[in-house]
C-alpha positions as CSV (number, residue, x, y, z in Angstrom):
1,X,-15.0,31.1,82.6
2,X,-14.2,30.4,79.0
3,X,-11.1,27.8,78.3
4,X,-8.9,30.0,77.4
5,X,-9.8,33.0,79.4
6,X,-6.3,34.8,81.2
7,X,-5.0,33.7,77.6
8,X,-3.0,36.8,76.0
9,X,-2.2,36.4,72.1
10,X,-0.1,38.5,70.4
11,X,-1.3,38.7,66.6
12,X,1.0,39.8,64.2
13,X,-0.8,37.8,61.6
14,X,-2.4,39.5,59.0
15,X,-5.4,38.1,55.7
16,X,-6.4,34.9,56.5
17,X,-4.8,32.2,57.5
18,X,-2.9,34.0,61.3
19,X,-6.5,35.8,62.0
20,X,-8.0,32.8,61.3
21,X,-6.6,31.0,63.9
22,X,-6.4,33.8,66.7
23,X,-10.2,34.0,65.4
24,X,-10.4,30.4,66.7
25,X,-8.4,31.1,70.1
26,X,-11.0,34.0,70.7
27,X,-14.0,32.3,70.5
28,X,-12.2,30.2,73.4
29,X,-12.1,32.3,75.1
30,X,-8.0,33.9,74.7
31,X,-7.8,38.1,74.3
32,X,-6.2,39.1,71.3
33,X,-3.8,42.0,70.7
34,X,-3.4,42.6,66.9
35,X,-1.3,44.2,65.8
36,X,-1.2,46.2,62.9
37,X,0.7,47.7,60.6
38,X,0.5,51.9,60.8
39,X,-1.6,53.5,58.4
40,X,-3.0,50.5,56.5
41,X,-3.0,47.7,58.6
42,X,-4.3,44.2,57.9
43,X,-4.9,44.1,54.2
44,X,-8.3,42.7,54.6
45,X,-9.8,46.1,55.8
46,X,-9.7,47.5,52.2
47,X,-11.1,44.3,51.0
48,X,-15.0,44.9,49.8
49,X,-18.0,45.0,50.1
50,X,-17.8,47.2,53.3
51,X,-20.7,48.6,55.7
52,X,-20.4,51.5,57.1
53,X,-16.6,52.3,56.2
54,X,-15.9,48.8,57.7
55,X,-14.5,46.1,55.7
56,X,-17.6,42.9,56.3
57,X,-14.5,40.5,55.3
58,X,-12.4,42.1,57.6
59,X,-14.9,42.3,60.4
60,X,-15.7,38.4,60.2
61,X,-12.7,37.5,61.1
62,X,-11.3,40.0,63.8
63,X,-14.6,41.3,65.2
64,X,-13.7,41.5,69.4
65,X,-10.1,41.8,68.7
66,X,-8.1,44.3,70.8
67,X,-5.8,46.8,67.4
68,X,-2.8,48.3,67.8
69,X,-0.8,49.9,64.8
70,X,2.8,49.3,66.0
71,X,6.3,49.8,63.3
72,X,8.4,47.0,64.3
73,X,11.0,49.0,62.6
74,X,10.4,52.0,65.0
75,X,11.9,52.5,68.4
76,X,9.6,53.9,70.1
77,X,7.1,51.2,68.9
78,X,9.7,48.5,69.4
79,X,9.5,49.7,72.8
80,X,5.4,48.3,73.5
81,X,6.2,45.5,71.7
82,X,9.3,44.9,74.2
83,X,6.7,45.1,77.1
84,X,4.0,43.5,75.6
85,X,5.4,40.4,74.8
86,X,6.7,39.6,78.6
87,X,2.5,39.7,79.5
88,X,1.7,37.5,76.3
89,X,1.3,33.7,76.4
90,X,1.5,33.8,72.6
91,X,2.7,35.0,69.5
92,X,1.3,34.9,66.2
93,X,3.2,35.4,62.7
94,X,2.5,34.9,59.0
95,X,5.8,36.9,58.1
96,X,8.0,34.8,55.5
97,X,10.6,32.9,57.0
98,X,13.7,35.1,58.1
99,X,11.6,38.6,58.4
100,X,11.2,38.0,62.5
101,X,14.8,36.9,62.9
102,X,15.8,40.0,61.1
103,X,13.2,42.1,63.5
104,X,14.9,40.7,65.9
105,X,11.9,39.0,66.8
106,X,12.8,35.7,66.1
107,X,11.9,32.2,67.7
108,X,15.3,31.5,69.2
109,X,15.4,34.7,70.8
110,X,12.2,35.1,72.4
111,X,12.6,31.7,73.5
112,X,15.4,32.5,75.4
113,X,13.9,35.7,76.6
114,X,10.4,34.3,77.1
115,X,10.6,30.9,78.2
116,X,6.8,30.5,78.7
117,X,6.0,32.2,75.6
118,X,4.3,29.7,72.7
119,X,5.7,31.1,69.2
120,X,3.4,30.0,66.4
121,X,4.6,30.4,62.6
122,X,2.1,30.1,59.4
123,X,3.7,30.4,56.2
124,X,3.3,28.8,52.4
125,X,5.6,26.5,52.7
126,X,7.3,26.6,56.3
127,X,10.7,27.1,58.1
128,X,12.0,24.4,56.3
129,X,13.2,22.8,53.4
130,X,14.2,24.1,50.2
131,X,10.9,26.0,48.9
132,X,10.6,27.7,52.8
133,X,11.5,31.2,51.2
134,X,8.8,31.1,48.4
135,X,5.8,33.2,48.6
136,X,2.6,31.8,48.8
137,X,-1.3,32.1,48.3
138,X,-4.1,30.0,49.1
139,X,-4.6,29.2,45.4
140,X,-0.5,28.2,44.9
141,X,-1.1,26.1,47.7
142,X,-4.4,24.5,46.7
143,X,-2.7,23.7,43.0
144,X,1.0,22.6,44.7
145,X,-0.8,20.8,47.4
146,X,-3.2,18.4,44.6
147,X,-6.2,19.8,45.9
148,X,-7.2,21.4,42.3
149,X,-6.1,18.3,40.8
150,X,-9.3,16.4,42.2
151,X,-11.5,19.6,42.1
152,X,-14.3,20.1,39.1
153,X,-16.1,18.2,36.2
154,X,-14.1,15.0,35.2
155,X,-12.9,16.2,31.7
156,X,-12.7,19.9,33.0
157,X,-10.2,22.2,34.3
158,X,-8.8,22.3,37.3
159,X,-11.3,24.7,39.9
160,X,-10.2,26.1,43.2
161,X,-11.9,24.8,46.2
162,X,-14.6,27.9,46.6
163,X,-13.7,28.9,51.0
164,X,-10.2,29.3,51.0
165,X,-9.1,25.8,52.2
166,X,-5.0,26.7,51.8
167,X,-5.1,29.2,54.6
168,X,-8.0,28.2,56.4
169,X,-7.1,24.6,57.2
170,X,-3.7,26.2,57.8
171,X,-4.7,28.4,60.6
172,X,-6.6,25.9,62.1
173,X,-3.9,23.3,62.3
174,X,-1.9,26.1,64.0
175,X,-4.7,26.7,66.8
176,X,-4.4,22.6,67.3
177,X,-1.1,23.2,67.5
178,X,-1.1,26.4,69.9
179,X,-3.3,24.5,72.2
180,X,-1.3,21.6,72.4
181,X,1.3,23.9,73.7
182,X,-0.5,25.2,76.0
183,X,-1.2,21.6,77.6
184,X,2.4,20.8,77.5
185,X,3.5,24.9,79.3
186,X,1.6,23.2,82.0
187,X,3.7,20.1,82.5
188,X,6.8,21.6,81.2
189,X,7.0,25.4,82.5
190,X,8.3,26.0,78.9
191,X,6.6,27.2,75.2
192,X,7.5,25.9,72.1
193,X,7.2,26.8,68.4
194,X,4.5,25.7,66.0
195,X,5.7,25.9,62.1
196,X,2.6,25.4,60.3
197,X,3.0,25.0,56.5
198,X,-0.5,25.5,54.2
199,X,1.4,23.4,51.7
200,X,1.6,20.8,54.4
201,X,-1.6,21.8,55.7
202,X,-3.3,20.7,52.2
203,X,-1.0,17.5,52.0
204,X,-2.8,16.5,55.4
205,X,-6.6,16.9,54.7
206,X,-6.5,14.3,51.9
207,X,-7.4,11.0,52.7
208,X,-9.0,9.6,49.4
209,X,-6.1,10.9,47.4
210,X,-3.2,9.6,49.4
211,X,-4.8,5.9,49.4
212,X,-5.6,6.0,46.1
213,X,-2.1,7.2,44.6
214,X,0.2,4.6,46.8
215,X,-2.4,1.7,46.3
216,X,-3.0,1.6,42.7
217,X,0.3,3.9,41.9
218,X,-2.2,6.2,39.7
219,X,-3.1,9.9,40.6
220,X,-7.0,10.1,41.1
221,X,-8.3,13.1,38.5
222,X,-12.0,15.5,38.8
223,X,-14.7,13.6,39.3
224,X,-17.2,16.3,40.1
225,X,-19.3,16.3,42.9
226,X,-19.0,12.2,43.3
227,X,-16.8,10.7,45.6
228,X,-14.3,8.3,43.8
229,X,-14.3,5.7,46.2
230,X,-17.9,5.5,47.2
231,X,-21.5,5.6,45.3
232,X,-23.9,6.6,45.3
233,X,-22.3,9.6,46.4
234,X,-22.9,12.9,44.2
235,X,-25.7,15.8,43.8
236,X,-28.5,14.2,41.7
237,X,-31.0,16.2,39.7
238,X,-34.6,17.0,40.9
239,X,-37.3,18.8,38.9
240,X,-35.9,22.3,40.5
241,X,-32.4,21.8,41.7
242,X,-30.2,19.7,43.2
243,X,-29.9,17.7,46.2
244,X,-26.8,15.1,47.3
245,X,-27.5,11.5,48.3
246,X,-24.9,10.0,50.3
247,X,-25.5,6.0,50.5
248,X,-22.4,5.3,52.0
249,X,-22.6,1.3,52.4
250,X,-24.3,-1.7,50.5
251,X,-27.7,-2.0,53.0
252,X,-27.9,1.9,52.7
253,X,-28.3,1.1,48.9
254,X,-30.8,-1.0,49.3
255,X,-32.7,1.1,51.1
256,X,-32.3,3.6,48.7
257,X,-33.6,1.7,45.9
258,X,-36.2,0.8,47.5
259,X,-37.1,4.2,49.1
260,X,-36.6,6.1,45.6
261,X,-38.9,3.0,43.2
262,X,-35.6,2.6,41.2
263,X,-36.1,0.4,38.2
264,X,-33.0,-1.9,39.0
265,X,-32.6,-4.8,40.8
266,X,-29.8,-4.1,43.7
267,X,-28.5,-7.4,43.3
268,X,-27.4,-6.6,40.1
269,X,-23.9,-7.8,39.5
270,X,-23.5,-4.0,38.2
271,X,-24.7,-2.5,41.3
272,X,-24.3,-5.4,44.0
273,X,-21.6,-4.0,45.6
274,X,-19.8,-1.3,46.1
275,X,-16.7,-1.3,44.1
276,X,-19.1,-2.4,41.0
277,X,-21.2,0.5,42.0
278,X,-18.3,2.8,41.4
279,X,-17.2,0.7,38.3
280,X,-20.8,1.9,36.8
281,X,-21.4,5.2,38.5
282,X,-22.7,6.9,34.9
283,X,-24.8,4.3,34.2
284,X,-25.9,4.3,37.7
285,X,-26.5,8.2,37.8
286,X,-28.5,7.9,34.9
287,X,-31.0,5.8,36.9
288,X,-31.0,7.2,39.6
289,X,-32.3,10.8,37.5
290,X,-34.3,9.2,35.3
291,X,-36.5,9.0,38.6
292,X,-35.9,12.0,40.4
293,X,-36.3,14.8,37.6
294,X,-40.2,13.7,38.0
295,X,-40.5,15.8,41.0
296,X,-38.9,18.2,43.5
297,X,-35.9,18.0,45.3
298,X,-38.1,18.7,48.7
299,X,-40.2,15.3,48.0
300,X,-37.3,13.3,47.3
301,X,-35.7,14.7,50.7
302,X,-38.6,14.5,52.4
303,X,-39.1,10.2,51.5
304,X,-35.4,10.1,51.7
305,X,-34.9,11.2,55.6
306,X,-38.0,9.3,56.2
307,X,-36.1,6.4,55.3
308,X,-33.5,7.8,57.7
309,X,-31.1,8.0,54.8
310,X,-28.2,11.0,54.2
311,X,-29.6,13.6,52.1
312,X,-29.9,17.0,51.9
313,X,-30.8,20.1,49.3
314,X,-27.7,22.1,47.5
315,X,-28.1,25.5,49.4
316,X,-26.7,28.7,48.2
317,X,-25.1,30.9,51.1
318,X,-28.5,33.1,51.7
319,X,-30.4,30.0,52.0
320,X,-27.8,28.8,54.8
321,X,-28.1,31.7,56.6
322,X,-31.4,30.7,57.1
323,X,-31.3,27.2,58.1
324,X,-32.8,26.4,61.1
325,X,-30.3,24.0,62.1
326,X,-27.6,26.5,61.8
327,X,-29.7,29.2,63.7
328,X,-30.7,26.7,66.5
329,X,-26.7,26.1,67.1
330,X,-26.2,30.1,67.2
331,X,-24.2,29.4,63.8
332,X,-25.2,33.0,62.4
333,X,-24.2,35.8,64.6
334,X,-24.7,39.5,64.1
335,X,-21.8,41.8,64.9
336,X,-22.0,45.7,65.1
337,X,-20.6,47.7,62.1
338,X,-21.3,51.2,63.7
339,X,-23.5,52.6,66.4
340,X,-26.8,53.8,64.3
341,X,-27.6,49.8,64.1
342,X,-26.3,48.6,61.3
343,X,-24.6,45.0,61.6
344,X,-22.0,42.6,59.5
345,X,-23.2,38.8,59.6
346,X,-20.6,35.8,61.1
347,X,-20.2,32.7,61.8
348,X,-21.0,31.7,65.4
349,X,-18.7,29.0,67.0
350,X,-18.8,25.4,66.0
351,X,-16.4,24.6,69.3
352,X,-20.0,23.6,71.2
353,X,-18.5,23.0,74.9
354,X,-20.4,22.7,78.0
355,X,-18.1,25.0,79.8
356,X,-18.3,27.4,77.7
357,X,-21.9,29.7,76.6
358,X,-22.6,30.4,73.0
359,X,-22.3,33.7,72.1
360,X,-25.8,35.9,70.4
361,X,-23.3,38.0,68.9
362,X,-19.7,39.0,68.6
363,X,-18.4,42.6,69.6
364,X,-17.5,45.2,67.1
365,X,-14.6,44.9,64.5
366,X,-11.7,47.2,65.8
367,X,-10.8,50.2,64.6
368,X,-7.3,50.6,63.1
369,X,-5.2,51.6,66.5
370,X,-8.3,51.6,68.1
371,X,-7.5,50.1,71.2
372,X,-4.0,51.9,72.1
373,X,-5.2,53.6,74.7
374,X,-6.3,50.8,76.7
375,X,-3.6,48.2,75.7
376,X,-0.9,51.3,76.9
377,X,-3.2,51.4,80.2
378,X,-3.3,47.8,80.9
379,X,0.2,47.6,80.2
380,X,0.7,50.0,83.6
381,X,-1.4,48.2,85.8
């Protein structure tokens, strides 16, 4: 038995950051309802490239998911929704702030309804505070948040982180969150609500920053690929690409000098410890290629984990799909885009539990409404 398994989730969510996270609950083992609006639905189903009809963005995040199109403004579809949510354990919304209360949806009274049932918000900014109203993206969030502020080429523009960090670090803060309530339904008898914010949510992964800013009283800027507070810590250039080297203490540097030939002594005042390290990064850098450009970035790896020191080549997404490692963890998952054989490719589950089985594939994307029947059947029994 997975986890989560006798775990109902309504998902009211819609694009990334809701579906994320009842994504996350699935692979736990929780069924999802979602559902959708009529005639559209999620927004991510007309989002390219698609396979046969089927939206591949849309399919990598709600393949397996139970759809039902339901107008919350409607009646008769009010009327599911009413005996739906009495057989849920949770509720999932990315609505702005107000739009559920207005539904009549709304935390306060579900709560009193549905004492059991967990209510978990994701918005921009959250149910609170002066902004909560404001719409939001991932990419308002990553520049509020200071997350594009230490992203690209010192000198450069600010660059959005390439996965989209704002709502995907969002909706996984709000599984944490569901699950926790969970835990505590057990103890308690009662749910709670989860507000998850992605401008908090981005506030929250940022370690370096945070320390940096209150220590020195100076915002760190773009510094590339390198770590500010630790080098060498950065791609480096081979004679065909790039690999990263991550020497993340003094001895691992002197290994690394030592592994690579570098022509420097690593007692070096410049280089002997860390903080001078960082203090001469360029010149450091410099060094550093004026070795490895002689050959390829698979010998330098190669001597590199030989050494047993943190390396690794700069992969592009086909070559990752591809990586034994990943394939050996059942990281790369096929899932069924219609029934002559033709498939969507997803991440597997990086939740490795020895309860729980890896899956070898995951179960068709939904179509819109698709699974009315059944949900109206279960709902009888």
């Amino acid at each position: 038995m997975a986890p989560l398994s006798g775990i109902t989730v309504l998902d009211l969510t819609h694009v990334l950051a809701g579906p994320y996270c009842s994504h996350v609950l699935q692979d736990l083992g929780a069924k999802i309802i979602k559902v959708e609006r009529p005639g559209t639905g999620d927004d991510t189903r007309a989002f390219p490239p698609f396979v046969a009809g089927t939206s591949a963005y849309f399919a990598a995040l709600n393949a397996g998911k139970h759809s039902i199109a339901l107008d919350l403004k409607s009646p008769t579809d009010r009327g599911i929704l009413d005996r739906l949510l009495p057989r849920a354990d949770v509720i999932l919304e990315n609505y702005r702030p107000g739009v559920m209360e207005r539904l009549g949806y709304g935390w306060e009274r579900l709560h009193a309804k549905y004492p059991r049932l967990i209510y978990g918000a994701v918005s921009g900014f959250g149910h609170t505070g002066p902004d909560a109203a404001k719409p939001a993206y991932d990419m308002v969030v990553q520049a509020r948040g200071g997350v594009m502020s230490i992203t690209g080429e010192e000198g450069g523009p600010p660059v959005r982180v390439g996965a989209s960090i704002g709502d995907i670090v969002a909706g996984m803060f709000l599984a944490q969150g569901v699950l926790a309530a969970l835990y505590d339904r057990e103890k308690t008898g009662e749910g709670a609500k989860i507000d998850v914010a992605m401008l908090d949510a981005q506030l929250a992964i940022q370690e370096h920053s945070i320390a940096l800013t209150t220590a020195t009283g100076h915002a760190p800027g773009r510094t590339g690929a390198r770590h500010p507070t630790i080098t060498p810590f950065s791609t480096y250039r081979a004679k065909d690409g790039f690999f990263v080297i991550a020497a993340g203490n003094d001895a691992m540097f002197v290994h690394l000098c030592k592994t690579l030939d570098l022509p420097l002594n690593p007692a070096d005042p410049r280089f002997a410890t860390n903080a001078a390290r960082c203090d001469n990064h360029a010149l450091l850098k410099r060094l550093i290629e004026a070795v490895t450009l002689e050959e390829t970035a698979d010998h330098w790896i190669a001597r590199l984990e030989a050494a047993g020191l943190p390396t690794a080549r700069v992969q592009d997404m086909a070559e990752v799909l591809q990586d034994p490692q990943l394939l050996a963890r059942a990281m790369v998952l096929p899932v069924a885009a219609d029934a002559k054989g033709n498939c969507f490719t997803a991440a597997g589950n990086p939740i490795k539990m020895s309860t729980l089985p890896d899956l070898t594939s995951r179960a068709a994307a939904p179509p819109l409404d698709g699974d009315r029947r059944d949900i109206l059947n279960w709902l009888n029994t």
